[in-house]
C-alpha positions as CSV (number, residue, x, y, z in Angstrom):
1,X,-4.2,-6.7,-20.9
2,X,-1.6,-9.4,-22.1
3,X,0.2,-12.1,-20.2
4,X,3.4,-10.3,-21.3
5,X,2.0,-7.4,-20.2
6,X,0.9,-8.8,-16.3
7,X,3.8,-10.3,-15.9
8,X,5.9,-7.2,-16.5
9,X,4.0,-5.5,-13.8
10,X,4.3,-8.3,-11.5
11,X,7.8,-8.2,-11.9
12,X,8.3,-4.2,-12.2
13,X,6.2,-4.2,-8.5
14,X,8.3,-7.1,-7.3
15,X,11.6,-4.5,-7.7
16,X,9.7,-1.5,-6.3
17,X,9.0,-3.4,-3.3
18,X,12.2,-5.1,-2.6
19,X,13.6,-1.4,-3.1
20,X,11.2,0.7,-1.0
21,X,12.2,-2.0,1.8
22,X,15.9,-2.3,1.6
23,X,16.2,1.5,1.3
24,X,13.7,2.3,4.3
25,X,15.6,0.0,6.1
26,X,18.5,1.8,6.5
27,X,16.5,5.1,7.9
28,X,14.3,2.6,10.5
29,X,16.7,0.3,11.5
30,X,19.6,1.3,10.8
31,X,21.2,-1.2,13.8
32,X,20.7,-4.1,11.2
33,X,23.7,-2.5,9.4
34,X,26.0,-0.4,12.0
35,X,26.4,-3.4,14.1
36,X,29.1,-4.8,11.3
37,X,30.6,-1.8,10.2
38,X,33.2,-2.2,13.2
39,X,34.8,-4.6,12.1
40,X,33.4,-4.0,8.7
41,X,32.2,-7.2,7.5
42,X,30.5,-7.2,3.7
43,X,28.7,-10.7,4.5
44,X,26.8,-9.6,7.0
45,X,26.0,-6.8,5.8
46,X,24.7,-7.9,2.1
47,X,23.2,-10.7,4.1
48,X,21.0,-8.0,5.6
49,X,20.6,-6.6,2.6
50,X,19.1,-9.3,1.0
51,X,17.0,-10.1,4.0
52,X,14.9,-7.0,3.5
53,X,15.0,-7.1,-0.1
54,X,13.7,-10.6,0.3
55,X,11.3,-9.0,2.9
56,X,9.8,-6.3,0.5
57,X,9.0,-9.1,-2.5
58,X,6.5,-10.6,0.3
59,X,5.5,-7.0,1.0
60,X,5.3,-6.6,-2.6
61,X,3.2,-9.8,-3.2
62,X,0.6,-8.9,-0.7
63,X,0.4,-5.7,-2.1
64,X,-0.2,-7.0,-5.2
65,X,-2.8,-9.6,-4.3
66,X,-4.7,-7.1,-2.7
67,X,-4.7,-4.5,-5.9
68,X,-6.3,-7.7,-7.8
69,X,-8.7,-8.5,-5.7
70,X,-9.9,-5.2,-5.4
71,X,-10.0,-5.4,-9.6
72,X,-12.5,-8.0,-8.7
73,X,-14.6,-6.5,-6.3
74,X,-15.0,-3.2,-7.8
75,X,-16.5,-4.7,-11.1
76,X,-18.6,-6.6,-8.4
77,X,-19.4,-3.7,-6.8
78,X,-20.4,-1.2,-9.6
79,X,-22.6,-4.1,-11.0
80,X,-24.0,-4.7,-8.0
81,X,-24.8,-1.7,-6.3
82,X,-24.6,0.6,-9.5
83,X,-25.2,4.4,-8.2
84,X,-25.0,3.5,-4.8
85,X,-21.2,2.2,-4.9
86,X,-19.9,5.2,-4.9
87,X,-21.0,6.3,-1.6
88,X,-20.5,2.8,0.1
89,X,-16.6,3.3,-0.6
90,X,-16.4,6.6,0.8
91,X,-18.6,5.0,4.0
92,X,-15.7,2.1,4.1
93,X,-13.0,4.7,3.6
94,X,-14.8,6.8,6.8
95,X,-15.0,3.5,8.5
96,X,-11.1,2.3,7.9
97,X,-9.7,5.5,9.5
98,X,-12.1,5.3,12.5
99,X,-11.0,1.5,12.8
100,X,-7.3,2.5,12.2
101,X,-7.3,4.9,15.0
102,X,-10.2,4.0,17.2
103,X,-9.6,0.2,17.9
104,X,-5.6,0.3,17.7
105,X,-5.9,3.3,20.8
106,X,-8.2,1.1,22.9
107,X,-6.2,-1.9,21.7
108,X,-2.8,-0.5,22.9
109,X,-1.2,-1.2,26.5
110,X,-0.6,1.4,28.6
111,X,-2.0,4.7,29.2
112,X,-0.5,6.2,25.7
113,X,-2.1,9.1,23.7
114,X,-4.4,8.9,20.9
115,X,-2.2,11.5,19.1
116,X,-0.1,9.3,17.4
117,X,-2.9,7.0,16.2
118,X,-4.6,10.0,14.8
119,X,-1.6,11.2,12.7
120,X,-1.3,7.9,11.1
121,X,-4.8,7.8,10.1
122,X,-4.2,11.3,8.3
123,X,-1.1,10.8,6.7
124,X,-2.9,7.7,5.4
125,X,-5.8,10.2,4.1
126,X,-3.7,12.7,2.7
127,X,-1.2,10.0,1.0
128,X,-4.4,8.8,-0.6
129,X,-5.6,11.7,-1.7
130,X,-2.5,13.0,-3.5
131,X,-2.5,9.4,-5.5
132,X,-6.2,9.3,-6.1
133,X,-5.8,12.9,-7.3
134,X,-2.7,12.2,-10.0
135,X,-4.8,9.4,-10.9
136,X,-8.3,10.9,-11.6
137,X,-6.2,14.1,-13.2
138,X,-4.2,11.6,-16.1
139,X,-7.4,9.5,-16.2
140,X,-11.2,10.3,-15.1
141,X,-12.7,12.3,-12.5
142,X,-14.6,9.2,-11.8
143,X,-11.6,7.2,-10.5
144,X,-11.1,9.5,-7.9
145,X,-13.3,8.1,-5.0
146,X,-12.4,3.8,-6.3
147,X,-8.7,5.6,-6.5
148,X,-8.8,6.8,-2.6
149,X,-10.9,3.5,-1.9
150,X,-7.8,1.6,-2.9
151,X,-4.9,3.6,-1.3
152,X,-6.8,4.0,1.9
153,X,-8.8,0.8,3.1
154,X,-6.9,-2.4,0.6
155,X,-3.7,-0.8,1.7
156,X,-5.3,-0.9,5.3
157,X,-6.2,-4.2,5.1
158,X,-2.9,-5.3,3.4
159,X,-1.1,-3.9,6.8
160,X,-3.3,-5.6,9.3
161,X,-0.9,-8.7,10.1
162,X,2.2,-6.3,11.1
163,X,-0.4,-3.7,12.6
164,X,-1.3,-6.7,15.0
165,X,2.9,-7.3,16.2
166,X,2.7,-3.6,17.1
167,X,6.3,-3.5,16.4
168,X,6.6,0.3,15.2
169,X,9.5,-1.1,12.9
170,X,8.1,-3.4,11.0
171,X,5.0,-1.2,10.9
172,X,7.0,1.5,9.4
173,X,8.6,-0.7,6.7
174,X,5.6,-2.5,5.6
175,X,3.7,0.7,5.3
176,X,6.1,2.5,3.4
177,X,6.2,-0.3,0.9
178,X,2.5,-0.8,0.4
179,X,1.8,2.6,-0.1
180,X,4.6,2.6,-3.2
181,X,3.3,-0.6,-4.1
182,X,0.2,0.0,-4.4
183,X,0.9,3.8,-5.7
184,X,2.9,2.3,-8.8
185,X,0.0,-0.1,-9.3
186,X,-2.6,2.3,-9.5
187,X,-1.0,4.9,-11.6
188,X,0.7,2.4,-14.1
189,X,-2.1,0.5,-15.0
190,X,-4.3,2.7,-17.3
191,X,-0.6,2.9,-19.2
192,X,-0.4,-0.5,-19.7
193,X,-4.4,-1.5,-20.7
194,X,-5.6,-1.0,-24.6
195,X,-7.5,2.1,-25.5
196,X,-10.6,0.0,-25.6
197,X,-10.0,-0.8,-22.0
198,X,-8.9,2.6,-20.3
199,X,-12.3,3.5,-19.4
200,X,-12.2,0.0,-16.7
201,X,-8.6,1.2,-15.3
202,X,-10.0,4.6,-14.6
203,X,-12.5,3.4,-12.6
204,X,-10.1,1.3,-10.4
């Protein structure tokens, strides 16, 4: 991988994130908008544009130091744990989306039901899987369990600090963003690598 190379993804993810955000924006909070349209006022209103674009770069960034670090630890972890990495990422994927539901439920105020909690967790799962699918289908059947690993518990971890606010919002709008984030990552990479280093991207 060249410079020229990382830097056109850093920049290429920058723009998906900024986008993801601005245009999710107007579906979860769409009051950032409406409350200038009477009197219509285009300052304000690309002012709030350019707040959540600004927004989704930081989105973006996390979600890009997060798919790097995880570079790092899965070459860590294969040559580490070898055979045995494999199953201690679907254990941490099992893990994440008993944490995510689990410890958020007893976390919350209120008498509230677990229901909601639970469909996150699965949309989570089945987001994942439909990525670490297309990934493992244009690239190895191996990358299919690091693939999930990624999309599920970095993309967890990468939500924690708005998961914390428990403003359903900003929840929403850093989730959405992640996820395409971290989806363009993932299946971009093994374009941009060298033949001679394909077989490492399909294993991330």
């Amino acid at each position: 991988m060249t410079i020229k190379k990382w830097i056109r993804l850093f920049l290429s993810t920058l723009i998906v994130g900024g986008l993801t955000t601005t245009i999710t924006s107007f579906f979860i909070k769409p009051e950032s908008y409406t409350e200038y349209l009477q009197p219509f006022d285009i300052w304000e209103i690309s002012g709030a544009v350019i707040w959540f674009m600004a927004m989704g770069f930081t989105f973006s960034v996390i979600s890009q130091m997060g798919f790097f670090a995880y570079l790092t630890v899965n070459q860590f972890g294969l040559g580490i744990f070898r055979s045995l990495w494999k199953p201690i990422q679907i254990f941490l994927i099992l893990f994440t989306l008993f944490d995510l539901v689990y410890f958020r439920y007893i976390g919350s105020e209120g008498d509230v039901s677990i229901i909601p909690y639970l469909v996150t967790a699965l949309v989570i799962l089945g987001y994942g899987l439909a990525v670490a699918y297309v990934k493992a289908k244009e690239t190895d059947q191996k990358a299919f369990v690091p693939a999930l690993f990624f999309m599920v518990v970095v993309t967890v971890i990468e939500w924690v600090p708005v998961l914390r606010t428990n403003e359903s919002d900003w929840i929403l709008l850093m989730a959405a963003t992640l996820l395409a984030c971290n989806t363009y990552q993932l299946l971009i990479l093994h374009r941009l690598v060298k033949p001679e280093e394909k077989q490492e991207a399909s294993a991330s």
